[in-house]
PQR file with spaces between the fields and no chain letter, atoms N, CA, C, O and H, PARSE charges and radii, in Angstrom:
ATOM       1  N    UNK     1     -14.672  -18.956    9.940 -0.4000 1.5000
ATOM       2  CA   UNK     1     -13.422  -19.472    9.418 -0.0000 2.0000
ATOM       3  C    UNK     1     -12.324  -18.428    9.686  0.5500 1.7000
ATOM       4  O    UNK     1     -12.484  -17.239    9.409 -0.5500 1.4000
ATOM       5  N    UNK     2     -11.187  -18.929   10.244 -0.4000 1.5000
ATOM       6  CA   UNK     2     -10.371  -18.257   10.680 -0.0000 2.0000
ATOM       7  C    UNK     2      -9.488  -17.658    9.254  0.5500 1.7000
ATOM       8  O    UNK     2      -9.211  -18.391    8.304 -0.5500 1.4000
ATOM       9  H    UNK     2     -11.057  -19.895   10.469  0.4000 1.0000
ATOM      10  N    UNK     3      -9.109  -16.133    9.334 -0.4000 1.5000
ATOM      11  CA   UNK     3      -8.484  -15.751    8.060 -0.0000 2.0000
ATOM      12  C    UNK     3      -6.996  -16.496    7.175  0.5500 1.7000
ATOM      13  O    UNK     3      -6.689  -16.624    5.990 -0.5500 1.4000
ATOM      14  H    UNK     3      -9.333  -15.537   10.106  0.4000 1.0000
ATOM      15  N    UNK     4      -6.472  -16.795    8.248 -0.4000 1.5000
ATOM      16  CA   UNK     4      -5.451  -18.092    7.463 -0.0000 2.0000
ATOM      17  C    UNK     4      -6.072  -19.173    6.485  0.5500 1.7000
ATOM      18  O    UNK     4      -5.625  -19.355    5.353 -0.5500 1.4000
ATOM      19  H    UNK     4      -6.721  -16.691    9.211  0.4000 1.0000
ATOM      20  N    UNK     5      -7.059  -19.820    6.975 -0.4000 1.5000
ATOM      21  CA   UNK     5      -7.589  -20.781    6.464 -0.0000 2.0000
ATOM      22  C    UNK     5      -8.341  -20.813    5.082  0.5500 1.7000
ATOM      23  O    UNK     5      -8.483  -21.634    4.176 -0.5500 1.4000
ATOM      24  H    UNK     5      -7.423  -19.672    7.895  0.4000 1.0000
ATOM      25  N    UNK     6      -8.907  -19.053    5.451 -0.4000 1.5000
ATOM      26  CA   UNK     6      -9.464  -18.464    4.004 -0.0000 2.0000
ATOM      27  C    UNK     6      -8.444  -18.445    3.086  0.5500 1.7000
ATOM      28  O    UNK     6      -8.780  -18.829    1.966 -0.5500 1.4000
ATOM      29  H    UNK     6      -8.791  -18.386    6.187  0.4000 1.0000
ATOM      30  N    UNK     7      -7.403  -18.143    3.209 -0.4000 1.5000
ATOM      31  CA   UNK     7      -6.137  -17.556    2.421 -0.0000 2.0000
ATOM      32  C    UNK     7      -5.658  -19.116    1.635  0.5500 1.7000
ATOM      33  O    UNK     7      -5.571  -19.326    0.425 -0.5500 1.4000
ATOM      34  H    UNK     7      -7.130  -17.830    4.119  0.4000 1.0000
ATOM      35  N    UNK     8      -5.362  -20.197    2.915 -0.4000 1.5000
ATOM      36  CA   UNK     8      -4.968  -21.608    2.775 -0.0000 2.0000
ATOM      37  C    UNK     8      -6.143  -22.155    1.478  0.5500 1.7000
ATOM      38  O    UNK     8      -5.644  -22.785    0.545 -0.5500 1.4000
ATOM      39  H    UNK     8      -5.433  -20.026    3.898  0.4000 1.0000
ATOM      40  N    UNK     9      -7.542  -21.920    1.460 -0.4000 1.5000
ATOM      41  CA   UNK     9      -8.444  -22.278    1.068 -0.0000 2.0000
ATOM      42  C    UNK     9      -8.310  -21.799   -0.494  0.5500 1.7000
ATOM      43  O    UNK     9      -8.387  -22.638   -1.391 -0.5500 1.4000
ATOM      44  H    UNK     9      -7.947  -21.409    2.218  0.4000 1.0000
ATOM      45  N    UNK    10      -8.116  -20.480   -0.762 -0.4000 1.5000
ATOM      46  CA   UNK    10      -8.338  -19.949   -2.023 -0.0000 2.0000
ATOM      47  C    UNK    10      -6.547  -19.813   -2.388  0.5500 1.7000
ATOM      48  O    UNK    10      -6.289  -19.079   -3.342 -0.5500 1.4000
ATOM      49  H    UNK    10      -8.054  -19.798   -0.033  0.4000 1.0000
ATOM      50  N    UNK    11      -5.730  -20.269   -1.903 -0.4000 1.5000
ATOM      51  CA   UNK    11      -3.975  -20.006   -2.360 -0.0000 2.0000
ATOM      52  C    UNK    11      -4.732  -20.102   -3.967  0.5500 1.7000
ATOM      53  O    UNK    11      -5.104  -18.974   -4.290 -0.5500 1.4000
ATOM      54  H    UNK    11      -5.940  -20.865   -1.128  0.4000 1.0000
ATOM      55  N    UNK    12      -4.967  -20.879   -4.763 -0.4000 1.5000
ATOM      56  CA   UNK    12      -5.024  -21.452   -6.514 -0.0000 2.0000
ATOM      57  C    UNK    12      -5.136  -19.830   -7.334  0.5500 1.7000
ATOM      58  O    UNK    12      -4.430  -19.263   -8.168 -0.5500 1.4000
ATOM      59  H    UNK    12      -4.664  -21.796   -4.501  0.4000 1.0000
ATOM      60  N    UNK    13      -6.534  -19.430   -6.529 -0.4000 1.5000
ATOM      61  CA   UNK    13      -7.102  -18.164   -7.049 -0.0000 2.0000
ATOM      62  C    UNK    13      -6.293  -16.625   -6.946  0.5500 1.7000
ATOM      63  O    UNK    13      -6.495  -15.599   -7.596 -0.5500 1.4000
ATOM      64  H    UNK    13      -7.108  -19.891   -5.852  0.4000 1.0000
ATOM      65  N    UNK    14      -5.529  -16.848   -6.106 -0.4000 1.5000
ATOM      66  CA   UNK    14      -4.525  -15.695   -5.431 -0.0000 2.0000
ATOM      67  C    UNK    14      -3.255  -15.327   -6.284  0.5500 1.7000
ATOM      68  O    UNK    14      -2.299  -16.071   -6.506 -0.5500 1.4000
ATOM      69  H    UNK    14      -5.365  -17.681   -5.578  0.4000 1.0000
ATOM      70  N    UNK    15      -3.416  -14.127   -6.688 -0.4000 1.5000
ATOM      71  CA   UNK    15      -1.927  -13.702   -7.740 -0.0000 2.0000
ATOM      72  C    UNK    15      -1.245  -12.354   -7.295  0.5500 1.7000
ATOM      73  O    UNK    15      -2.007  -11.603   -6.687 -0.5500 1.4000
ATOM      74  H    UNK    15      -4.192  -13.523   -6.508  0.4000 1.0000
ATOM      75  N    UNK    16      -0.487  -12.086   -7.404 -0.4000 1.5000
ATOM      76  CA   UNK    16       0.812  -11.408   -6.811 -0.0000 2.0000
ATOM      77  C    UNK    16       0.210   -9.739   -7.133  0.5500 1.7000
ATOM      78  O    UNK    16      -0.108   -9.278   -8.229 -0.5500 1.4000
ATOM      79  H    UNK    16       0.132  -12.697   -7.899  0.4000 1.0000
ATOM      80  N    UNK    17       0.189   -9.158   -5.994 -0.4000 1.5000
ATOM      81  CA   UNK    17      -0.393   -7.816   -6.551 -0.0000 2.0000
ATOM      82  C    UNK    17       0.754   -6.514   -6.421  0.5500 1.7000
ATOM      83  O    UNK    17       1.161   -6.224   -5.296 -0.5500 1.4000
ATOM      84  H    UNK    17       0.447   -9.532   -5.104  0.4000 1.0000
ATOM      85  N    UNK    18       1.124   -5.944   -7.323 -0.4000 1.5000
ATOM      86  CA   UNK    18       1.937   -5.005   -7.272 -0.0000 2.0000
ATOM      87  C    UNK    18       1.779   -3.918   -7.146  0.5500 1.7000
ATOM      88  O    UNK    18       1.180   -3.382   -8.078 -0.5500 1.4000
ATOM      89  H    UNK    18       0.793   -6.180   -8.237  0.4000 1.0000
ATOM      90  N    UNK    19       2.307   -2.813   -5.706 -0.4000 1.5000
ATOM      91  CA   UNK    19       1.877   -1.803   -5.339 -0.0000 2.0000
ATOM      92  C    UNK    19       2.669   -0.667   -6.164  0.5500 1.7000
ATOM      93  O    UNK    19       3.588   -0.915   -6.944 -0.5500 1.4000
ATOM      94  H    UNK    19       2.793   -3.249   -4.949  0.4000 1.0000
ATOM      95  N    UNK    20       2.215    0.505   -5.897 -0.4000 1.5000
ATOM      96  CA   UNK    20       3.144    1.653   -6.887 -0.0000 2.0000
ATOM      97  C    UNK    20       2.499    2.962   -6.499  0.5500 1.7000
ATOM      98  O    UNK    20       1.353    3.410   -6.457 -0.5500 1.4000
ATOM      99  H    UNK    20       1.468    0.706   -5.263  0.4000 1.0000
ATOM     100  N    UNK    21       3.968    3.472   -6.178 -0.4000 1.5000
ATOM     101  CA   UNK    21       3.630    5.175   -5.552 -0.0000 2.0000
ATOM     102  C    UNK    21       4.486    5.731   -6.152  0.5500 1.7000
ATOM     103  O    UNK    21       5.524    5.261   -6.618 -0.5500 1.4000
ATOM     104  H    UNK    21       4.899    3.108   -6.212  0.4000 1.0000
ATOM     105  N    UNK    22       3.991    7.045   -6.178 -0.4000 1.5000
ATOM     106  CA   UNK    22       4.374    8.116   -7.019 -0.0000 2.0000
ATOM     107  C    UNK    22       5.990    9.021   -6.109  0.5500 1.7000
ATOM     108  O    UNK    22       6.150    9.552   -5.010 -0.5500 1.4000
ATOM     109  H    UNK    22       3.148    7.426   -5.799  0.4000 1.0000
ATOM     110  N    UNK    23       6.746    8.810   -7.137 -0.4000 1.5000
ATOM     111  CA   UNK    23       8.640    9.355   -6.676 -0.0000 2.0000
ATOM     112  C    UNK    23       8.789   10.227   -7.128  0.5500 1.7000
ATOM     113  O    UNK    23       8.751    9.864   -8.303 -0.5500 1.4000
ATOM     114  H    UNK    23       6.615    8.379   -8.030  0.4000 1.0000
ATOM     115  N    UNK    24       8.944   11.178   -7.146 -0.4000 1.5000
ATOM     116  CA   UNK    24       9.866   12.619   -7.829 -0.0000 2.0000
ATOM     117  C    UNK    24       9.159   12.805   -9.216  0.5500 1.7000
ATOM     118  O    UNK    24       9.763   12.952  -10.279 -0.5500 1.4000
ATOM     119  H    UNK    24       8.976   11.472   -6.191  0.4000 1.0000
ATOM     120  N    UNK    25       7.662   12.775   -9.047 -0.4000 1.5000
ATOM     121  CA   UNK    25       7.028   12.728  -10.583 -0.0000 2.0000
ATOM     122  C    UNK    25       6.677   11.442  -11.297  0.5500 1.7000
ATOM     123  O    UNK    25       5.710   11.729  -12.002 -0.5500 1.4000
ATOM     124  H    UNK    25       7.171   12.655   -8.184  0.4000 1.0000
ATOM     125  N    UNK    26       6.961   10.254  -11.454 -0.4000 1.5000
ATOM     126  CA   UNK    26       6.911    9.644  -11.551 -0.0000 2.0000
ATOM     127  C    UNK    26       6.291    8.008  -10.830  0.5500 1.7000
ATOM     128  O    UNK    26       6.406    8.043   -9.605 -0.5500 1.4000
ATOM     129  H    UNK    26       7.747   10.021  -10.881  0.4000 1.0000
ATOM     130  N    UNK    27       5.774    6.849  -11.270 -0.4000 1.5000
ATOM     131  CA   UNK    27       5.611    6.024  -10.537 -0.0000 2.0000
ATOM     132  C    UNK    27       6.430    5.000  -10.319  0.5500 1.7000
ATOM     133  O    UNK    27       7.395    4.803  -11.058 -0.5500 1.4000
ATOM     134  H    UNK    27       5.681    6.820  -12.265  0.4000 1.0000
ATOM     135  N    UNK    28       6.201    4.369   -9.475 -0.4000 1.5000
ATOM     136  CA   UNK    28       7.317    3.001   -9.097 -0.0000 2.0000
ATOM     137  C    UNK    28       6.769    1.968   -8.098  0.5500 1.7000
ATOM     138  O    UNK    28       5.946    2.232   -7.221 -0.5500 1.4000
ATOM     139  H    UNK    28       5.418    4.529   -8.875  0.4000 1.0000
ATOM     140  N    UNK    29       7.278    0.847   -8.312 -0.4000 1.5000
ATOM     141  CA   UNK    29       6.721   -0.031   -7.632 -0.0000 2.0000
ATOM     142  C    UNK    29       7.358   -0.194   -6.507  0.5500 1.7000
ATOM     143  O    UNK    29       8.584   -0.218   -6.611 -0.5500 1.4000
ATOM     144  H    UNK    29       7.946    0.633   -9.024  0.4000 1.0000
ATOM     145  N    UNK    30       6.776   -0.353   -5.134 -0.4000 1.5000
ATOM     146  CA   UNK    30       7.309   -0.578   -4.260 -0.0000 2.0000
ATOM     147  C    UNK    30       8.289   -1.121   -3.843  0.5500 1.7000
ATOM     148  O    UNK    30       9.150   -0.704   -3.068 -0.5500 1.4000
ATOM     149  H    UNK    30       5.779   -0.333   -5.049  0.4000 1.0000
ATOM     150  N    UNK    31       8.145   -2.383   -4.517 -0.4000 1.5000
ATOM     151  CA   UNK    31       8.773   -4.057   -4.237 -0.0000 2.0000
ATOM     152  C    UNK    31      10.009   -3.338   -4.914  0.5500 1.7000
ATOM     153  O    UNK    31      11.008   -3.916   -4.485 -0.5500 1.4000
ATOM     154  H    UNK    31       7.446   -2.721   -5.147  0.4000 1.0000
ATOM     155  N    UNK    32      10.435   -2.171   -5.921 -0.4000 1.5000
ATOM     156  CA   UNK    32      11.517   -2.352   -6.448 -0.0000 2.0000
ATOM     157  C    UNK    32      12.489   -1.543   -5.325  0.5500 1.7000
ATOM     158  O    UNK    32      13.664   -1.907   -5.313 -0.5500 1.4000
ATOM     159  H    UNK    32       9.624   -1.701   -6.269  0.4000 1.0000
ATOM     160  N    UNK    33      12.090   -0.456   -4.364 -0.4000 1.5000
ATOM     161  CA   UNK    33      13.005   -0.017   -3.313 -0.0000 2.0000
ATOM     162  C    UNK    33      13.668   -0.660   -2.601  0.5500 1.7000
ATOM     163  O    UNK    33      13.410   -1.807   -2.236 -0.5500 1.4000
ATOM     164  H    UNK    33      11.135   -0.159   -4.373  0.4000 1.0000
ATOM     165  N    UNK    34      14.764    0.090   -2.257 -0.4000 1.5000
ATOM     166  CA   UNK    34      16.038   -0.212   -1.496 -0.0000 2.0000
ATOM     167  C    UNK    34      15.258   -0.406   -0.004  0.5500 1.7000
ATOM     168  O    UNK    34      14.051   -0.648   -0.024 -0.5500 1.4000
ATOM     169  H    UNK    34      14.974    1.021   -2.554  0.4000 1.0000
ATOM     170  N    UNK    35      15.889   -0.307    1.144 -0.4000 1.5000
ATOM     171  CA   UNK    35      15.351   -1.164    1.967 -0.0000 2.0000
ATOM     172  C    UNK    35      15.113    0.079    2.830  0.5500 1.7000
ATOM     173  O    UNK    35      14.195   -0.097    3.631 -0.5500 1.4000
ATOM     174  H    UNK    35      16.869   -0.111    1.160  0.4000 1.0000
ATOM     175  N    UNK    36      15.722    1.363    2.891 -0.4000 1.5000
ATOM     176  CA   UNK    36      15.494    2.696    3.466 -0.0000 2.0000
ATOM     177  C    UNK    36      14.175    3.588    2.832  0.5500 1.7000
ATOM     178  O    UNK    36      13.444    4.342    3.475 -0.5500 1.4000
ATOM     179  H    UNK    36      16.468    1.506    2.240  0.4000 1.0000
ATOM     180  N    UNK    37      14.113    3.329    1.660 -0.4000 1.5000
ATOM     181  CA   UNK    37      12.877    3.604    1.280 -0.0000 2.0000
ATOM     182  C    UNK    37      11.853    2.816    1.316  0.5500 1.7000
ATOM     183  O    UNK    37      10.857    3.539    1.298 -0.5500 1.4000
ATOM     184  H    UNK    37      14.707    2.717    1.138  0.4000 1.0000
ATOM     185  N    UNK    38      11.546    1.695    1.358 -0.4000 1.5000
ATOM     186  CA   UNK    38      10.529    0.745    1.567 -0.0000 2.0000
ATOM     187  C    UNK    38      10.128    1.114    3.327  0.5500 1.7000
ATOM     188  O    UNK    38       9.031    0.754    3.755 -0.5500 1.4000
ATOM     189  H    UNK    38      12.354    1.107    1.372  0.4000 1.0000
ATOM     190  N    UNK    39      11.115    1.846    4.238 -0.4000 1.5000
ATOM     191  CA   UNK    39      10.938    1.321    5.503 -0.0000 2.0000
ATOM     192  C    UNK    39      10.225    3.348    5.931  0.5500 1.7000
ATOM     193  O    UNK    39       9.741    3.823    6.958 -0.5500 1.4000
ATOM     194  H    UNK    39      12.005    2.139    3.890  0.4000 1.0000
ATOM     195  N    UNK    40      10.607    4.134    4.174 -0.4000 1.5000
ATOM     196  CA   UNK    40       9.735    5.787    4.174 -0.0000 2.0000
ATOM     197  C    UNK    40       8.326    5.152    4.123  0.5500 1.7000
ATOM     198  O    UNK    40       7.343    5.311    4.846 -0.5500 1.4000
ATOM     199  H    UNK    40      11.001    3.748    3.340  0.4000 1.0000
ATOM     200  N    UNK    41       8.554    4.343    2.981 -0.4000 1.5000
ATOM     201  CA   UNK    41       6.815    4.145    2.978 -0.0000 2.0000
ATOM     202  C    UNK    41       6.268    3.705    3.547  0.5500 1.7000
ATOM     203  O    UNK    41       5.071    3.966    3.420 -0.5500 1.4000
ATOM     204  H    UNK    41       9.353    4.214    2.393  0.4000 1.0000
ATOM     205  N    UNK    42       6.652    2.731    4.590 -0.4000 1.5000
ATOM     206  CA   UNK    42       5.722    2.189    5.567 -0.0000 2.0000
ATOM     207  C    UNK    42       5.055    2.868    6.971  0.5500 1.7000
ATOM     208  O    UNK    42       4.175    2.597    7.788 -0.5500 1.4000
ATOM     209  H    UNK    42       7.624    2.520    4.693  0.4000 1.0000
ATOM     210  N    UNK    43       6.459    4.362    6.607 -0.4000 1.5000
ATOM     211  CA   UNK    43       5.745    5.319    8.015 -0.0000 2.0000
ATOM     212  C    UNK    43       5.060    6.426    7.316  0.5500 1.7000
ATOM     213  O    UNK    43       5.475    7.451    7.857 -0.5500 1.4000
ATOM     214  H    UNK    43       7.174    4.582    5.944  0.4000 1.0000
ATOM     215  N    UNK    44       4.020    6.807    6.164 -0.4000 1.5000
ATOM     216  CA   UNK    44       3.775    7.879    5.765 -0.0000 2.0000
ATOM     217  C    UNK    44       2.566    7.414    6.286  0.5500 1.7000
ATOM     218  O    UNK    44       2.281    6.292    6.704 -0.5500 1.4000
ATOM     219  H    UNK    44       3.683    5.974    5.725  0.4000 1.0000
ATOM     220  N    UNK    45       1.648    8.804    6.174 -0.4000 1.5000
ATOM     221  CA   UNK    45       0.522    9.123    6.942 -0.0000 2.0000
ATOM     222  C    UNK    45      -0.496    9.021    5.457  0.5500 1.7000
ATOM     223  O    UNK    45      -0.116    9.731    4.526 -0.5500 1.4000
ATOM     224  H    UNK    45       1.880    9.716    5.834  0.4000 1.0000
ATOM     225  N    UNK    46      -1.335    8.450    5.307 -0.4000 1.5000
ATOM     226  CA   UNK    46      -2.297    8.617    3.967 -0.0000 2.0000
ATOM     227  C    UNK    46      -3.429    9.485    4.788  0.5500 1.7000
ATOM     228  O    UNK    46      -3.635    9.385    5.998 -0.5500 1.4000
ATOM     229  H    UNK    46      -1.643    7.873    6.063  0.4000 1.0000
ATOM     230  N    UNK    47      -4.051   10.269    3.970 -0.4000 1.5000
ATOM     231  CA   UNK    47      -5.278   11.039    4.541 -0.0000 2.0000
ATOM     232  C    UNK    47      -6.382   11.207    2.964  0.5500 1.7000
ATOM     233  O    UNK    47      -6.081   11.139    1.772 -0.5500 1.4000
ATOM     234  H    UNK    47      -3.885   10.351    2.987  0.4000 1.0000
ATOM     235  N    UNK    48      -7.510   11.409    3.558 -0.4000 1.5000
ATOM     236  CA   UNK    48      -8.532   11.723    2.302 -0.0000 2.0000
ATOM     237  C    UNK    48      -8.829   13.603    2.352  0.5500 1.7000
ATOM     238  O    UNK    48      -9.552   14.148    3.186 -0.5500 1.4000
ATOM     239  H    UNK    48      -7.754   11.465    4.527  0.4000 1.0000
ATOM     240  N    UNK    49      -8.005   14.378    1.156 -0.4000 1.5000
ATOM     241  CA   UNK    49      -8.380   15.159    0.980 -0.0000 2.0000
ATOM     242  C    UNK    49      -9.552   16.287    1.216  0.5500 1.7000
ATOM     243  O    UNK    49      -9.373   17.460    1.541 -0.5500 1.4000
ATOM     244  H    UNK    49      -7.417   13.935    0.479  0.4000 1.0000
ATOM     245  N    UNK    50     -10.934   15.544    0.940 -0.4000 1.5000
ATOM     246  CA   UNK    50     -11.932   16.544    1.222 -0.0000 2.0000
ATOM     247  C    UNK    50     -12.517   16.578    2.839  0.5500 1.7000
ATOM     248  O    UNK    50     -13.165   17.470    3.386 -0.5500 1.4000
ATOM     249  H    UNK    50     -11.079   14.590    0.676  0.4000 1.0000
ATOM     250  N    UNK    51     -11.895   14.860    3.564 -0.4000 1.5000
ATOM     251  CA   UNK    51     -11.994   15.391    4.742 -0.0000 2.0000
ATOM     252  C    UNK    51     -11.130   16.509    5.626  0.5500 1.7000
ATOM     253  O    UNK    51     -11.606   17.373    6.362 -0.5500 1.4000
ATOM     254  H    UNK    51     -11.368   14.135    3.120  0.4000 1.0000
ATOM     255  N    UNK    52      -9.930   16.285    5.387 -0.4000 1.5000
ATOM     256  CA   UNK    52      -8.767   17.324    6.525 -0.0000 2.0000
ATOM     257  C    UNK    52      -9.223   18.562    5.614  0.5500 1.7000
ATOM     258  O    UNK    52      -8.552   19.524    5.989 -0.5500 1.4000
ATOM     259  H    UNK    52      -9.543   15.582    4.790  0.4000 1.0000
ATOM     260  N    UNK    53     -10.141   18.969    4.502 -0.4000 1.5000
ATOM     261  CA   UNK    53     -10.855   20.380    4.071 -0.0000 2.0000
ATOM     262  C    UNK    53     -11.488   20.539    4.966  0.5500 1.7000
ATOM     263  O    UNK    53     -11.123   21.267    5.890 -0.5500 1.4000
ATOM     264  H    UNK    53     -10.686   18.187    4.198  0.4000 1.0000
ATOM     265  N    UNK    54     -12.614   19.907    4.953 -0.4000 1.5000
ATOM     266  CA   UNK    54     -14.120   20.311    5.923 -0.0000 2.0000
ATOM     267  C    UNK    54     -13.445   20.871    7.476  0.5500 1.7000
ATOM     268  O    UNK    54     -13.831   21.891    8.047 -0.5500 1.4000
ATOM     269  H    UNK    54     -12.910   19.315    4.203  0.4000 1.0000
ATOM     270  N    UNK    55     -12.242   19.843    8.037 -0.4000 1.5000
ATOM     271  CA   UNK    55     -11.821   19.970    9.225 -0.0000 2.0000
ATOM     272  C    UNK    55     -11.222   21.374    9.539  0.5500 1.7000
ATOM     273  O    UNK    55     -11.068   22.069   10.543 -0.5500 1.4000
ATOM     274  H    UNK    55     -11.929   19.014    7.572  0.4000 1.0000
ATOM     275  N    UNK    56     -10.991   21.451    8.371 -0.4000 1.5000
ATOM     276  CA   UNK    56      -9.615   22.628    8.626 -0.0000 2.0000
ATOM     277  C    UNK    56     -10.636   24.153    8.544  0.5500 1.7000
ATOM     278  O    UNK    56     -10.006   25.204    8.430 -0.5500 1.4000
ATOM     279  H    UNK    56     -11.116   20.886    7.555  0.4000 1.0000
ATOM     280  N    UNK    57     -11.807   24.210    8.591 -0.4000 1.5000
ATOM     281  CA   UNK    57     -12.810   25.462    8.504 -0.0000 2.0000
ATOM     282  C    UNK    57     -13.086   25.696   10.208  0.5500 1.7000
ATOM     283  O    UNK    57     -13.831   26.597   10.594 -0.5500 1.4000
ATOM     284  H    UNK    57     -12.319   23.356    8.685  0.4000 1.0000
């Protein structure tokens, strides 16, 4: 089943999920940024901590 169709299939079950990253200390929801910051967060780099450790030896 093609992934649209999954999505089309379960729309009833599906509810609005709100993202939130951490600003100057604090958290905030994405959806509430201006359109220059929504377009920071979409170019940041996420990484997992204990790997770029092991790497960095």
């Amino acid at each position: 089943m093609k992934q649209q169709q999954i999505l089309e299939k379960h729309r009833e079950e599906r509810s609005k999920c709100i993202v939130y990253t951490r600003v100057m200390g604090y958290h905030r929801p994405v959806e509430s940024f201006n359109i220059g910051k929504k377009g920071e967060h979409q170019e940041r780099k996420f990484f997992l901590e204990k790997r770029s450790q092991s790497n960095a030896a």
